[in-house]
HTML snippet that shows the backbone in 3Dmol.js (N, CA, C, O; Angstrom):
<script src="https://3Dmol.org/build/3Dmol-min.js"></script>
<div id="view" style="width:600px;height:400px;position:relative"></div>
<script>
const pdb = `
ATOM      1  N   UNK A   1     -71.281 170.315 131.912  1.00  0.00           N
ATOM      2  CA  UNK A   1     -69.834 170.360 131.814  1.00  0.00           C
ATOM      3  C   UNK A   1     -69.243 170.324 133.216  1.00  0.00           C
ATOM      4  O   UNK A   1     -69.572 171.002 134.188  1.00  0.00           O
ATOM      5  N   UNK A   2     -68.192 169.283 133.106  1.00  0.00           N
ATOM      6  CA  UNK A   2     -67.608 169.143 134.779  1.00  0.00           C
ATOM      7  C   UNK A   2     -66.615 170.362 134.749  1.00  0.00           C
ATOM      8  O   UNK A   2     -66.076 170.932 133.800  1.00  0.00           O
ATOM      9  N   UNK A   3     -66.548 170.592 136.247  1.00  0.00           N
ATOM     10  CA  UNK A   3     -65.562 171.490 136.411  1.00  0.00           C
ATOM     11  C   UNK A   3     -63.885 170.825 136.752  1.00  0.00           C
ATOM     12  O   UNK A   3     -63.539 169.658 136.564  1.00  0.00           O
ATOM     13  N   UNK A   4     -63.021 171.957 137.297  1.00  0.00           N
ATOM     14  CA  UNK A   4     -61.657 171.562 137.721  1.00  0.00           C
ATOM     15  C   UNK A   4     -61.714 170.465 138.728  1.00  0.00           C
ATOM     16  O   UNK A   4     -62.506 170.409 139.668  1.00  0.00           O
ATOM     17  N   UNK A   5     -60.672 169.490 138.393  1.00  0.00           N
ATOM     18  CA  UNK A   5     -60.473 168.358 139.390  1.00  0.00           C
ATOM     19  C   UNK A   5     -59.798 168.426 140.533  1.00  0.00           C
ATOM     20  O   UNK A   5     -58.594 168.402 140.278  1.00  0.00           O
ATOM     21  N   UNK A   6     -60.003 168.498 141.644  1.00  0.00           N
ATOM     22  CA  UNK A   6     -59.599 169.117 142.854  1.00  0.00           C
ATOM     23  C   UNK A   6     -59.069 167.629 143.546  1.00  0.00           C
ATOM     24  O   UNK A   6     -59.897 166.721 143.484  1.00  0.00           O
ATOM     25  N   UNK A   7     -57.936 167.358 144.108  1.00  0.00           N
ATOM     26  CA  UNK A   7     -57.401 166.756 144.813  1.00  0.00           C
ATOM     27  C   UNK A   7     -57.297 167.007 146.506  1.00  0.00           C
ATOM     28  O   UNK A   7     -56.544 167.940 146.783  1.00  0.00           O
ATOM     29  N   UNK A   8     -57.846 166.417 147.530  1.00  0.00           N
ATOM     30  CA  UNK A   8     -57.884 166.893 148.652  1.00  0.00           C
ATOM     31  C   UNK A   8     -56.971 165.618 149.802  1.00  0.00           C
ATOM     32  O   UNK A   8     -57.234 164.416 149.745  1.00  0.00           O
ATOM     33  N   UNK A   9     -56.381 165.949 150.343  1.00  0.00           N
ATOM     34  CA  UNK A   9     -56.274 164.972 151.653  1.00  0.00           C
ATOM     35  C   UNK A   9     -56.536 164.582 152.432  1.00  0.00           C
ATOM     36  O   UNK A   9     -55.989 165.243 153.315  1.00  0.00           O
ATOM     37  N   UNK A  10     -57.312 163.531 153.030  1.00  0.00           N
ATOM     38  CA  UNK A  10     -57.777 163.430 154.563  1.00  0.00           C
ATOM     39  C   UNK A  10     -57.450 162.298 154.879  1.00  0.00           C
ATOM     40  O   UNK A  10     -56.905 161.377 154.270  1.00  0.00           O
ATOM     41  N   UNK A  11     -57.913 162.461 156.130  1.00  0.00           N
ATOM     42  CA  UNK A  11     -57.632 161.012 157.289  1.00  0.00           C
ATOM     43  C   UNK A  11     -59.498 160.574 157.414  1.00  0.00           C
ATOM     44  O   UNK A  11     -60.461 161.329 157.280  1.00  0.00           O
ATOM     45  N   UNK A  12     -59.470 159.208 157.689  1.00  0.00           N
ATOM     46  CA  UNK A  12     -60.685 159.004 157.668  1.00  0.00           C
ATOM     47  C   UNK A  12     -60.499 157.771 158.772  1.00  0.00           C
ATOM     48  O   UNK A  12     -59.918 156.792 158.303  1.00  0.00           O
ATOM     49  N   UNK A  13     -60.901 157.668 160.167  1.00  0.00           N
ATOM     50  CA  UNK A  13     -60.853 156.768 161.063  1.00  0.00           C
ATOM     51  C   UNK A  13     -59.230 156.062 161.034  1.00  0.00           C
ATOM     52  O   UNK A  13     -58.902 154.877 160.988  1.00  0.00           O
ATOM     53  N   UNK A  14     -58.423 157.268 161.081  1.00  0.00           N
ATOM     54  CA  UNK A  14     -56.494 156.982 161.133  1.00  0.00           C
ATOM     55  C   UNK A  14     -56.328 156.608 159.559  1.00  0.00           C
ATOM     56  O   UNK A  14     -55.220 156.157 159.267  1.00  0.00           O
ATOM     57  N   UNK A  15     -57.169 156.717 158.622  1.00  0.00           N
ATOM     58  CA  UNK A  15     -55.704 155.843 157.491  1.00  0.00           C
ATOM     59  C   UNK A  15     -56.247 157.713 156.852  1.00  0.00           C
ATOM     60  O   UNK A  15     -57.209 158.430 157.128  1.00  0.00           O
ATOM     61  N   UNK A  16     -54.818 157.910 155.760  1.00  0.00           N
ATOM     62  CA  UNK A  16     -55.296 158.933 154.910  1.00  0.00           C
ATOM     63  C   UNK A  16     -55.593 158.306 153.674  1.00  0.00           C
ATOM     64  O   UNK A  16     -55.252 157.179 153.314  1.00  0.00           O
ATOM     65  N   UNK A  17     -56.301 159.195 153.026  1.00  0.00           N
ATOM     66  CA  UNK A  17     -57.004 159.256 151.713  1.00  0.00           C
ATOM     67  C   UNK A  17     -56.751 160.519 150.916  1.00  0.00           C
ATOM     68  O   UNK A  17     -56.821 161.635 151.430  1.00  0.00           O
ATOM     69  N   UNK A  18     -56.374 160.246 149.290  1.00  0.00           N
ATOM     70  CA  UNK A  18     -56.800 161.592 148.554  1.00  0.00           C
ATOM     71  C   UNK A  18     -58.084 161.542 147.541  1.00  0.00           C
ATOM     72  O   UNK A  18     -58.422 160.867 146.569  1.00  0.00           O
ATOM     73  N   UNK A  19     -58.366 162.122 147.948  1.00  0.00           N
ATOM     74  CA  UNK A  19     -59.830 162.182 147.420  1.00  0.00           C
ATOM     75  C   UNK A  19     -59.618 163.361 145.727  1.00  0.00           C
ATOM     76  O   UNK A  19     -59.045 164.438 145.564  1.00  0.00           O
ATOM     77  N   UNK A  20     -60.349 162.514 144.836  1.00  0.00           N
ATOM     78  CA  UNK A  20     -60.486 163.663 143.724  1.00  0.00           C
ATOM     79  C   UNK A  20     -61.669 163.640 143.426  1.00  0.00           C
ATOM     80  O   UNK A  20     -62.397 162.667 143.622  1.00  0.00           O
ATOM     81  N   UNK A  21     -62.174 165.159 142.695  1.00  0.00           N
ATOM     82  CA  UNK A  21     -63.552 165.213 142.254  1.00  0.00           C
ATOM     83  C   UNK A  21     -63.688 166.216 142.015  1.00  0.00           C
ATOM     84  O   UNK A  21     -62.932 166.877 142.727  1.00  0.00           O
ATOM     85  N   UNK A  22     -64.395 166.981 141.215  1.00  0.00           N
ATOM     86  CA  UNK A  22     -65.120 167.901 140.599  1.00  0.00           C
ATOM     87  C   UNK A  22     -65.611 169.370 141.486  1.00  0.00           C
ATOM     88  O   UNK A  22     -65.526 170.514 141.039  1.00  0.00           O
ATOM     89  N   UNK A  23     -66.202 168.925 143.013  1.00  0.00           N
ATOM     90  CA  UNK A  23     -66.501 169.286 143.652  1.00  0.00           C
ATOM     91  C   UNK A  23     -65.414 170.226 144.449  1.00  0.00           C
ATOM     92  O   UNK A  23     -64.212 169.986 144.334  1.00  0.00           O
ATOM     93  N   UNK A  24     -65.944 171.425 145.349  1.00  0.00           N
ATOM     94  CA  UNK A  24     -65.021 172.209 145.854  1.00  0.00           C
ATOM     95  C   UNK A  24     -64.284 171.410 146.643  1.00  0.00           C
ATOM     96  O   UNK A  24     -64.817 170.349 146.966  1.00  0.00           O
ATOM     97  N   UNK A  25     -62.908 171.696 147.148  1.00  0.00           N
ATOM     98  CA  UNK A  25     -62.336 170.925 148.337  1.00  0.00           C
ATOM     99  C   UNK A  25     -63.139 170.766 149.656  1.00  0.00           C
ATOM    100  O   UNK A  25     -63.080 169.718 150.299  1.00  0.00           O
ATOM    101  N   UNK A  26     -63.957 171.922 150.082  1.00  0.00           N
ATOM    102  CA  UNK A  26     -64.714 172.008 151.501  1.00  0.00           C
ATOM    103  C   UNK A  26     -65.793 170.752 151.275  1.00  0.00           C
ATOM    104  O   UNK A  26     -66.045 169.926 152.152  1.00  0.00           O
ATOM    105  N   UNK A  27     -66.221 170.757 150.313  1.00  0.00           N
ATOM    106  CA  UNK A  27     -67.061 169.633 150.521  1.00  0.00           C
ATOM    107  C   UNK A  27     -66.569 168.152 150.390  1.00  0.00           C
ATOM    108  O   UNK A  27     -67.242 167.214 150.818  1.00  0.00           O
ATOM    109  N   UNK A  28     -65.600 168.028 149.897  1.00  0.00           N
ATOM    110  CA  UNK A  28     -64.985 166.535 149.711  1.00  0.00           C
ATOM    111  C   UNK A  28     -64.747 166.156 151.321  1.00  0.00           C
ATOM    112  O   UNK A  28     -65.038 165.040 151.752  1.00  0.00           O
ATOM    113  N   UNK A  29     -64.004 167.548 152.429  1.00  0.00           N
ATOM    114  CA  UNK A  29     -63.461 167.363 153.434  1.00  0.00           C
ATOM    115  C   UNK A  29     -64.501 166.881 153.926  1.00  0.00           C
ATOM    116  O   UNK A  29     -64.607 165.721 154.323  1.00  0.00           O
ATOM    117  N   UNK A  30     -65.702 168.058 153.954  1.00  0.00           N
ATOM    118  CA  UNK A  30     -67.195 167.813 154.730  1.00  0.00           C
ATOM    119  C   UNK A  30     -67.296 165.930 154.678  1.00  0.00           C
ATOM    120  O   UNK A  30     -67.335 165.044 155.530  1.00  0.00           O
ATOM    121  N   UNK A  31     -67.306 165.987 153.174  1.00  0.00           N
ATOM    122  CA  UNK A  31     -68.137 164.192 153.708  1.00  0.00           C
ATOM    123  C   UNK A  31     -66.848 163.212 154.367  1.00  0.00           C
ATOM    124  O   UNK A  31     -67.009 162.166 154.995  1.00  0.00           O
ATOM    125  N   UNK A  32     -65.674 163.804 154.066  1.00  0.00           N
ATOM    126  CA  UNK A  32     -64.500 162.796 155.096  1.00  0.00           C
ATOM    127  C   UNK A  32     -65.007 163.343 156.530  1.00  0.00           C
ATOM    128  O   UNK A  32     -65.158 162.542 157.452  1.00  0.00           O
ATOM    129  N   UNK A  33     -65.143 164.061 156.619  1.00  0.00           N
ATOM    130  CA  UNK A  33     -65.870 164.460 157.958  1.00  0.00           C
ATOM    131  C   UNK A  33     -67.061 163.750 158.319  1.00  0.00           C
ATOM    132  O   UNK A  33     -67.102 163.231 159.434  1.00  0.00           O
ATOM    133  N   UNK A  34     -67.773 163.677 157.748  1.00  0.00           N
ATOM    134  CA  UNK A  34     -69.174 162.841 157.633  1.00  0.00           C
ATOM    135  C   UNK A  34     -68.649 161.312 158.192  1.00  0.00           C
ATOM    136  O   UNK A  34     -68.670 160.979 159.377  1.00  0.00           O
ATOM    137  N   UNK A  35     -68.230 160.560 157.189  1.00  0.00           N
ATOM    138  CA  UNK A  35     -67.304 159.307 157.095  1.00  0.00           C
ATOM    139  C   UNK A  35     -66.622 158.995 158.451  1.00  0.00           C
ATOM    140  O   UNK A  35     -66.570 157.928 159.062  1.00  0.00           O
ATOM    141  N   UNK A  36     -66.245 159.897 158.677  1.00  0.00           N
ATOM    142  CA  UNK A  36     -65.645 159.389 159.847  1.00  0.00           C
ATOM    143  C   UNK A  36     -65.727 159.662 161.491  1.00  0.00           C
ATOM    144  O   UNK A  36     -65.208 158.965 162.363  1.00  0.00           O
ATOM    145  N   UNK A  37     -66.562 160.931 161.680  1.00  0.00           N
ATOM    146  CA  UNK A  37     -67.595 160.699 162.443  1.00  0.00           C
ATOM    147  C   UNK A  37     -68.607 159.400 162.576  1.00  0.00           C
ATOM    148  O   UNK A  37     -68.911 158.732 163.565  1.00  0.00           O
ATOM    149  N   UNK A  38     -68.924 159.325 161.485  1.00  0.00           N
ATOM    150  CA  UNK A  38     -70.182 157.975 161.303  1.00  0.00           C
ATOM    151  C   UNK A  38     -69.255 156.865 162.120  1.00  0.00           C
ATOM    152  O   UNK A  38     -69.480 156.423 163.246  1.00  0.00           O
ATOM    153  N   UNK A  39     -68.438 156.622 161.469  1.00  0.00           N
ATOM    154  CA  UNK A  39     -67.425 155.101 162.209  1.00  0.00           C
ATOM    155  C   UNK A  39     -66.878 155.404 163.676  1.00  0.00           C
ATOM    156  O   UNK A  39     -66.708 154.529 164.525  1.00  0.00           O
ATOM    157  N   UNK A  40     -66.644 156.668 163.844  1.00  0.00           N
ATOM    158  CA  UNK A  40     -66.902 156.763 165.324  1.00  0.00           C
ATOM    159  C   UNK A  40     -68.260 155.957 165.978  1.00  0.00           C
ATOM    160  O   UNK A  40     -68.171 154.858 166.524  1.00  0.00           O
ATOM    161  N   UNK A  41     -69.064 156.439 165.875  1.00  0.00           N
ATOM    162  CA  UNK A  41     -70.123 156.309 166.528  1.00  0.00           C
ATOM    163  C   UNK A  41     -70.027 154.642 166.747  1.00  0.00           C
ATOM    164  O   UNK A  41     -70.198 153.871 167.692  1.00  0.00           O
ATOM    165  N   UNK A  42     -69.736 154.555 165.633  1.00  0.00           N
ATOM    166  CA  UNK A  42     -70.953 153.104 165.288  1.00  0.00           C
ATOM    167  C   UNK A  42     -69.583 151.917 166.114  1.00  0.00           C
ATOM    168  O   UNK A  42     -69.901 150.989 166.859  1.00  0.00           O
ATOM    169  N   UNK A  43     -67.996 152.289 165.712  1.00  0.00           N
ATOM    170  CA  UNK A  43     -67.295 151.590 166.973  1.00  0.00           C
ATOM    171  C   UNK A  43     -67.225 152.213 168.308  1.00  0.00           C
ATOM    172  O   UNK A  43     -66.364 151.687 169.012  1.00  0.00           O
ATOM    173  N   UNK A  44     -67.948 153.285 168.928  1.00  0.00           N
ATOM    174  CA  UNK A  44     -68.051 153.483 169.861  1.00  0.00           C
ATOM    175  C   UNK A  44     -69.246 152.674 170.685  1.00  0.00           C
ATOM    176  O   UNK A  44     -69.188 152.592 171.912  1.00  0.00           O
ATOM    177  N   UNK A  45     -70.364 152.068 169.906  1.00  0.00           N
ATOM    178  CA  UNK A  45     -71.365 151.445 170.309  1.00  0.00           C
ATOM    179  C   UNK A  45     -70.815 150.107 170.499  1.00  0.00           C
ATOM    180  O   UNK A  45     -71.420 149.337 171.245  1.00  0.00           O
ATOM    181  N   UNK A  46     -69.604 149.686 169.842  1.00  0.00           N
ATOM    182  CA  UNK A  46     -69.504 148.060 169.675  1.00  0.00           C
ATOM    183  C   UNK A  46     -68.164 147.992 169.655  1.00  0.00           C
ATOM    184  O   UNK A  46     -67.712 148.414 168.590  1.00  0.00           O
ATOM    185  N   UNK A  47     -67.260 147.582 170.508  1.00  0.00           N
ATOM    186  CA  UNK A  47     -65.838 147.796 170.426  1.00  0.00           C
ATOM    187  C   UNK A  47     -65.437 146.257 169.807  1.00  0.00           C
ATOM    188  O   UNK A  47     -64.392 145.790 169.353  1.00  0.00           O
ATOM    189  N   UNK A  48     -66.169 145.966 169.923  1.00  0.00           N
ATOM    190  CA  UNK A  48     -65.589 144.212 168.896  1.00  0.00           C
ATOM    191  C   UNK A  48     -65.801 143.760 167.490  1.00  0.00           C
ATOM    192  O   UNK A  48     -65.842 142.649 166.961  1.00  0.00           O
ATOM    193  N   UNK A  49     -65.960 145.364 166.924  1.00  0.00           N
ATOM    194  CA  UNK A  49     -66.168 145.223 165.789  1.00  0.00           C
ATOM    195  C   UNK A  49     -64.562 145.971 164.951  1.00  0.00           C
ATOM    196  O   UNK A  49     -63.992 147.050 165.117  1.00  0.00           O
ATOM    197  N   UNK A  50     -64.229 144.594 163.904  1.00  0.00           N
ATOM    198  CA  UNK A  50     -63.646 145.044 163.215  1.00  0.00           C
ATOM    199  C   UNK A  50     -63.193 146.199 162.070  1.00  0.00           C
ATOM    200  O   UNK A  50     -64.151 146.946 161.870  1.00  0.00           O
ATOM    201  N   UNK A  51     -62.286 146.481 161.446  1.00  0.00           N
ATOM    202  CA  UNK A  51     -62.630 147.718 160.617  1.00  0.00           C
ATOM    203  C   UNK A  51     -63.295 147.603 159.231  1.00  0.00           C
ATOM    204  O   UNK A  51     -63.592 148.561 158.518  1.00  0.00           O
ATOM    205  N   UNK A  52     -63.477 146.389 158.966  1.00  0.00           N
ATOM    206  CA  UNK A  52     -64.067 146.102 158.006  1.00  0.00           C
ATOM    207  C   UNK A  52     -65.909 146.167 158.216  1.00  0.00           C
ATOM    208  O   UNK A  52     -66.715 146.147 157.286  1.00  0.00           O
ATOM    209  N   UNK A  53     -66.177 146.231 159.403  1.00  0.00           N
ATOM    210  CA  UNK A  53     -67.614 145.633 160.016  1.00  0.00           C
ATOM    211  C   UNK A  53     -67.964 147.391 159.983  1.00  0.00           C
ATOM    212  O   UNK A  53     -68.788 147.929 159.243  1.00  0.00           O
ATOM    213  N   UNK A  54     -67.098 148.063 160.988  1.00  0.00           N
ATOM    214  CA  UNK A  54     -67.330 149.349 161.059  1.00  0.00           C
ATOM    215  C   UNK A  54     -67.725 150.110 160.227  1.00  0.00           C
ATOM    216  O   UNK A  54     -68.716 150.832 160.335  1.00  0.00           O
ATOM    217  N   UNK A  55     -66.400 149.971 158.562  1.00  0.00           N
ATOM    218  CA  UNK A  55     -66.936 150.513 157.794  1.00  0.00           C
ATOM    219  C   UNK A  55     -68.533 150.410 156.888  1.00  0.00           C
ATOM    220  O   UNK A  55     -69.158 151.139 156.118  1.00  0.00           O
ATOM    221  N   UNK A  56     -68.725 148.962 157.556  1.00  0.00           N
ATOM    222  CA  UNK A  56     -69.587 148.588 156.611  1.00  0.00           C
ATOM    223  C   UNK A  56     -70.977 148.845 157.456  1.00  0.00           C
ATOM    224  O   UNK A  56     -72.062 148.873 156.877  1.00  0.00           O
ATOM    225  N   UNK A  57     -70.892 148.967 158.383  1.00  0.00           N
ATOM    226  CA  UNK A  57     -72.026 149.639 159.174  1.00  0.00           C
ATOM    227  C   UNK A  57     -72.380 150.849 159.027  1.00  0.00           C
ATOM    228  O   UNK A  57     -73.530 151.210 158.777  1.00  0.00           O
ATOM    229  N   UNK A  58     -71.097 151.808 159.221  1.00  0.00           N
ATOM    230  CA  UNK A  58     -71.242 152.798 159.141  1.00  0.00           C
ATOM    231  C   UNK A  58     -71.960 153.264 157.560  1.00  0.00           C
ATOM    232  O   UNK A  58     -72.723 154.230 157.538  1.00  0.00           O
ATOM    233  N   UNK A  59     -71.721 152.684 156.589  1.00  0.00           N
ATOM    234  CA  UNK A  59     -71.911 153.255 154.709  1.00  0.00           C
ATOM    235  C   UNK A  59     -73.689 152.740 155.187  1.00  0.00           C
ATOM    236  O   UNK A  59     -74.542 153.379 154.572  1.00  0.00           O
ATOM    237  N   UNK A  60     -74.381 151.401 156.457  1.00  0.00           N
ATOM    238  CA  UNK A  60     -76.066 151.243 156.307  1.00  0.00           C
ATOM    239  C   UNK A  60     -76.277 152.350 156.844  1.00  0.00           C
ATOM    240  O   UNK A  60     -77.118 153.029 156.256  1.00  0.00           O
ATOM    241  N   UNK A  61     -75.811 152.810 157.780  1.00  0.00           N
ATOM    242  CA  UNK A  61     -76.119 154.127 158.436  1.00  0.00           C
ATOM    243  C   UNK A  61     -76.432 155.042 157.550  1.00  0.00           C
ATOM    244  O   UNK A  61     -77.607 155.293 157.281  1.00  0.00           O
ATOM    245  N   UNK A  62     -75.468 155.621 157.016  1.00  0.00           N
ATOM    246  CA  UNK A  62     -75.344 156.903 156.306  1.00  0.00           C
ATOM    247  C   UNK A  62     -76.966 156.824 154.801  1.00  0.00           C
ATOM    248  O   UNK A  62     -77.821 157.575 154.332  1.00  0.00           O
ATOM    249  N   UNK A  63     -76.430 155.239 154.640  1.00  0.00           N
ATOM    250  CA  UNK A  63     -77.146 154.962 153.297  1.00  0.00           C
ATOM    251  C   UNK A  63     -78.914 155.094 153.854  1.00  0.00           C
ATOM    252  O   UNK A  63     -79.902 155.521 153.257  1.00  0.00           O
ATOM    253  N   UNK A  64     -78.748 154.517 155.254  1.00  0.00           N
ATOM    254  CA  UNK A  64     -80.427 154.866 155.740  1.00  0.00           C
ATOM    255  C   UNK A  64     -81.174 156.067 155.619  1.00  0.00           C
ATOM    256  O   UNK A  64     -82.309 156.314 155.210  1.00  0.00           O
ATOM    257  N   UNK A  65     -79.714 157.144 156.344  1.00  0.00           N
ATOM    258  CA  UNK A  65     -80.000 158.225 156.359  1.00  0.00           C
ATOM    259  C   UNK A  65     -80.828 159.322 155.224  1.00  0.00           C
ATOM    260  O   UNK A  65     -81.626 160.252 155.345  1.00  0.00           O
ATOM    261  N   UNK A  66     -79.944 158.431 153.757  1.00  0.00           N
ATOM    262  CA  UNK A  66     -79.920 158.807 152.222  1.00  0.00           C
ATOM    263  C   UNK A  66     -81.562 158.737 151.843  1.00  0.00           C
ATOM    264  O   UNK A  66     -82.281 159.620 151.375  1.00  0.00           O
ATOM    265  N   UNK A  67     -81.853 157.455 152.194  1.00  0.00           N
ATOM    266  CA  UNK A  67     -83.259 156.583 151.875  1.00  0.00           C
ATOM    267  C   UNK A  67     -84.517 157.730 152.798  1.00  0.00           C
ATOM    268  O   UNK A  67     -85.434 158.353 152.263  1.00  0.00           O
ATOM    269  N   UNK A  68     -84.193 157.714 154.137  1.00  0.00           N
ATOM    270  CA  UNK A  68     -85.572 158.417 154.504  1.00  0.00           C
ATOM    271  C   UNK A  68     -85.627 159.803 154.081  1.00  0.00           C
ATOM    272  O   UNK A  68     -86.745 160.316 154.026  1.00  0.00           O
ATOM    273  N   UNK A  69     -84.098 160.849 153.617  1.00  0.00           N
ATOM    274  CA  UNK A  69     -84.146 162.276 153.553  1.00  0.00           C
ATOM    275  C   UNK A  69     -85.039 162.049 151.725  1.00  0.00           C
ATOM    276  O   UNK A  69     -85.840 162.936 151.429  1.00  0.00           O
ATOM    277  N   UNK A  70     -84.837 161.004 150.785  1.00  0.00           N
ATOM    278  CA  UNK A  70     -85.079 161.311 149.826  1.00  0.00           C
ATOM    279  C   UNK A  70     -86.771 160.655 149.790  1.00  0.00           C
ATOM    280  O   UNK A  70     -87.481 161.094 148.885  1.00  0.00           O
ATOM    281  N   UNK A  71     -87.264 159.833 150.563  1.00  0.00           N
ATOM    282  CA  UNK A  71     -88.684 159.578 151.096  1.00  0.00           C
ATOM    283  C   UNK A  71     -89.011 161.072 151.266  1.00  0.00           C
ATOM    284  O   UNK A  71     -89.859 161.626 150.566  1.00  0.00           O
ATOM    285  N   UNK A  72     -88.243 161.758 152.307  1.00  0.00           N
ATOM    286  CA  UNK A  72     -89.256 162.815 152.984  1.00  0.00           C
ATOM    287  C   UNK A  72     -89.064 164.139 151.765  1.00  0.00           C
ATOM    288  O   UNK A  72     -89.951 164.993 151.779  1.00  0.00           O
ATOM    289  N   UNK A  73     -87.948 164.293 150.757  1.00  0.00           N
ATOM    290  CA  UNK A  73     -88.213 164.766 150.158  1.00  0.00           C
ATOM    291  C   UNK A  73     -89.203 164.528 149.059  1.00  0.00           C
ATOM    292  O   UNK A  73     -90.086 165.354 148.830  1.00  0.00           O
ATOM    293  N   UNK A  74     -89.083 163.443 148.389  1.00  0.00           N
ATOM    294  CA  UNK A  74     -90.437 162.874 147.747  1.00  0.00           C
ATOM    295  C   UNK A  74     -91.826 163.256 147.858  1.00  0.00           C
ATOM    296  O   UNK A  74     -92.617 163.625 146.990  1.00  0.00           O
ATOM    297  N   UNK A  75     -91.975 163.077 149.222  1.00  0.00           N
ATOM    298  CA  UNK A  75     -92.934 163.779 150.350  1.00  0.00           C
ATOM    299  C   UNK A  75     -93.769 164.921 150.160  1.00  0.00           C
ATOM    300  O   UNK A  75     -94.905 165.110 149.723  1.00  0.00           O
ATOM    301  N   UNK A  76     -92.572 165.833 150.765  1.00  0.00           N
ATOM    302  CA  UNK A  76     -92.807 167.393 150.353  1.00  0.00           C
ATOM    303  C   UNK A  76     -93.024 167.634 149.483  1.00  0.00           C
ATOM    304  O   UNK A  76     -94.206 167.960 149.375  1.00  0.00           O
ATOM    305  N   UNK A  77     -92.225 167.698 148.225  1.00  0.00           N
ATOM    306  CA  UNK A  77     -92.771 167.662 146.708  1.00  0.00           C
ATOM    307  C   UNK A  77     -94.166 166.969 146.233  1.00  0.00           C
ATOM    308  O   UNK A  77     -94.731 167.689 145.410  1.00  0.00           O
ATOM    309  N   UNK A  78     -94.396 166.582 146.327  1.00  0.00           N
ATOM    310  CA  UNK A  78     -95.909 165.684 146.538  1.00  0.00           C
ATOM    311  C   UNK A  78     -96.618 166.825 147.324  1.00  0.00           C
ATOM    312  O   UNK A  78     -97.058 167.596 146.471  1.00  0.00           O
ATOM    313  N   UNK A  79     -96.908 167.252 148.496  1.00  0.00           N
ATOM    314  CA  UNK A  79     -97.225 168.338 149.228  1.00  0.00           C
ATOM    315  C   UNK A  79     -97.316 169.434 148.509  1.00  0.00           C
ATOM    316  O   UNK A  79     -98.398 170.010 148.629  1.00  0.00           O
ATOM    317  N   UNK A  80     -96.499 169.954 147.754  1.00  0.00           N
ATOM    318  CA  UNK A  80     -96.249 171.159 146.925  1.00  0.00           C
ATOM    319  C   UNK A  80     -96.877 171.109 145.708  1.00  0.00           C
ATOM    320  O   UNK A  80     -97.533 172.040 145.241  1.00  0.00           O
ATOM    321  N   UNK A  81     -96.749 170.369 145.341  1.00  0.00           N
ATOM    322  CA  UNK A  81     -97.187 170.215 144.323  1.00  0.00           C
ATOM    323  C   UNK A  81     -99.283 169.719 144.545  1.00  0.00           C
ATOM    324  O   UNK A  81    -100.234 169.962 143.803  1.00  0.00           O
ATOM    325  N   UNK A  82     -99.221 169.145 145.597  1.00  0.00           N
ATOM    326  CA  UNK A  82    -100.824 169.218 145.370  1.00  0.00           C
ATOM    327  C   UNK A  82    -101.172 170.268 146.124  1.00  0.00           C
ATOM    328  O   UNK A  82    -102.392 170.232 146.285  1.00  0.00           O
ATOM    329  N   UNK A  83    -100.417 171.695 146.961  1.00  0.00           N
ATOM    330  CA  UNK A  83    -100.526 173.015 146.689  1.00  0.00           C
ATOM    331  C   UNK A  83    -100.876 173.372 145.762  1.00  0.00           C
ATOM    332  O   UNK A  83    -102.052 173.735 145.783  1.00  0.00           O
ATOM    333  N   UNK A  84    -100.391 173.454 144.883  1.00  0.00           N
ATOM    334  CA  UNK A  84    -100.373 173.973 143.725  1.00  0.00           C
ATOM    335  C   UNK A  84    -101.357 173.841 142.890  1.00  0.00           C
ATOM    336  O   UNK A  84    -101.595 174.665 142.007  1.00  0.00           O
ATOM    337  N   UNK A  85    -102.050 172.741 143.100  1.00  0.00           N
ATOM    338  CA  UNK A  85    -102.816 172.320 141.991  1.00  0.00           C
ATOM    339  C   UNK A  85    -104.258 172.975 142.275  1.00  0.00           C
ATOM    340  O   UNK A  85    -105.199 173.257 141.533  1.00  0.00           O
ATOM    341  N   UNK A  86    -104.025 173.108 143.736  1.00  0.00           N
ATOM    342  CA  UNK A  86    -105.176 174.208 144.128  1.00  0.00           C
ATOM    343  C   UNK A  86    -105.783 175.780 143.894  1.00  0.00           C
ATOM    344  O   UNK A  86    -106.789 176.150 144.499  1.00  0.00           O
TER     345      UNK A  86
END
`;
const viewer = $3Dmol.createViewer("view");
viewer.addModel(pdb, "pdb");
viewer.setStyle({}, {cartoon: {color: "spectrum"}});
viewer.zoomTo();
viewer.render();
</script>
């Protein structure tokens, strides 16, 4: 069962956004926080990149990030589990 729908505001690399979701407000902020840190970086490395390029760099980034934490969790669990079996 979902919970209350929480509406939040942020700015994400200058434009605002309202974000809705299920989730507490601190965490909706957290990943606009996330979001837009990330596009920092990634137009701080490359100033001739548009905002369309940025964003879209920034979502391989994050999405890389997604791919090796759920590898290395995979991982561990695998690890634990042939703990266990011992």
């Amino acid at each position: 069962m979902s919970g209350p729908v929480h509406v939040v505001d942020v700015e994400i690399y200058g434009d605002r956004y309202s974000l809705k979701g299920t989730e507490p407000p601190e965490y909706l902020e957290m990943l606009a926080v996330m979001v837009n840190e990330k596009m920092k970086e990634v137009a701080l490395r490359n100033n001739r990149l548009n905002l369309k390029q940025i964003a879209v760099l920034a979502a391989l980034h994050l999405a890389d990030e997604l791919v090796k934490l759920k590898r290395e969790h995979r991982e561990l669990l695998s690890l634990l589990d042939e703990t266990e079996k011992r």
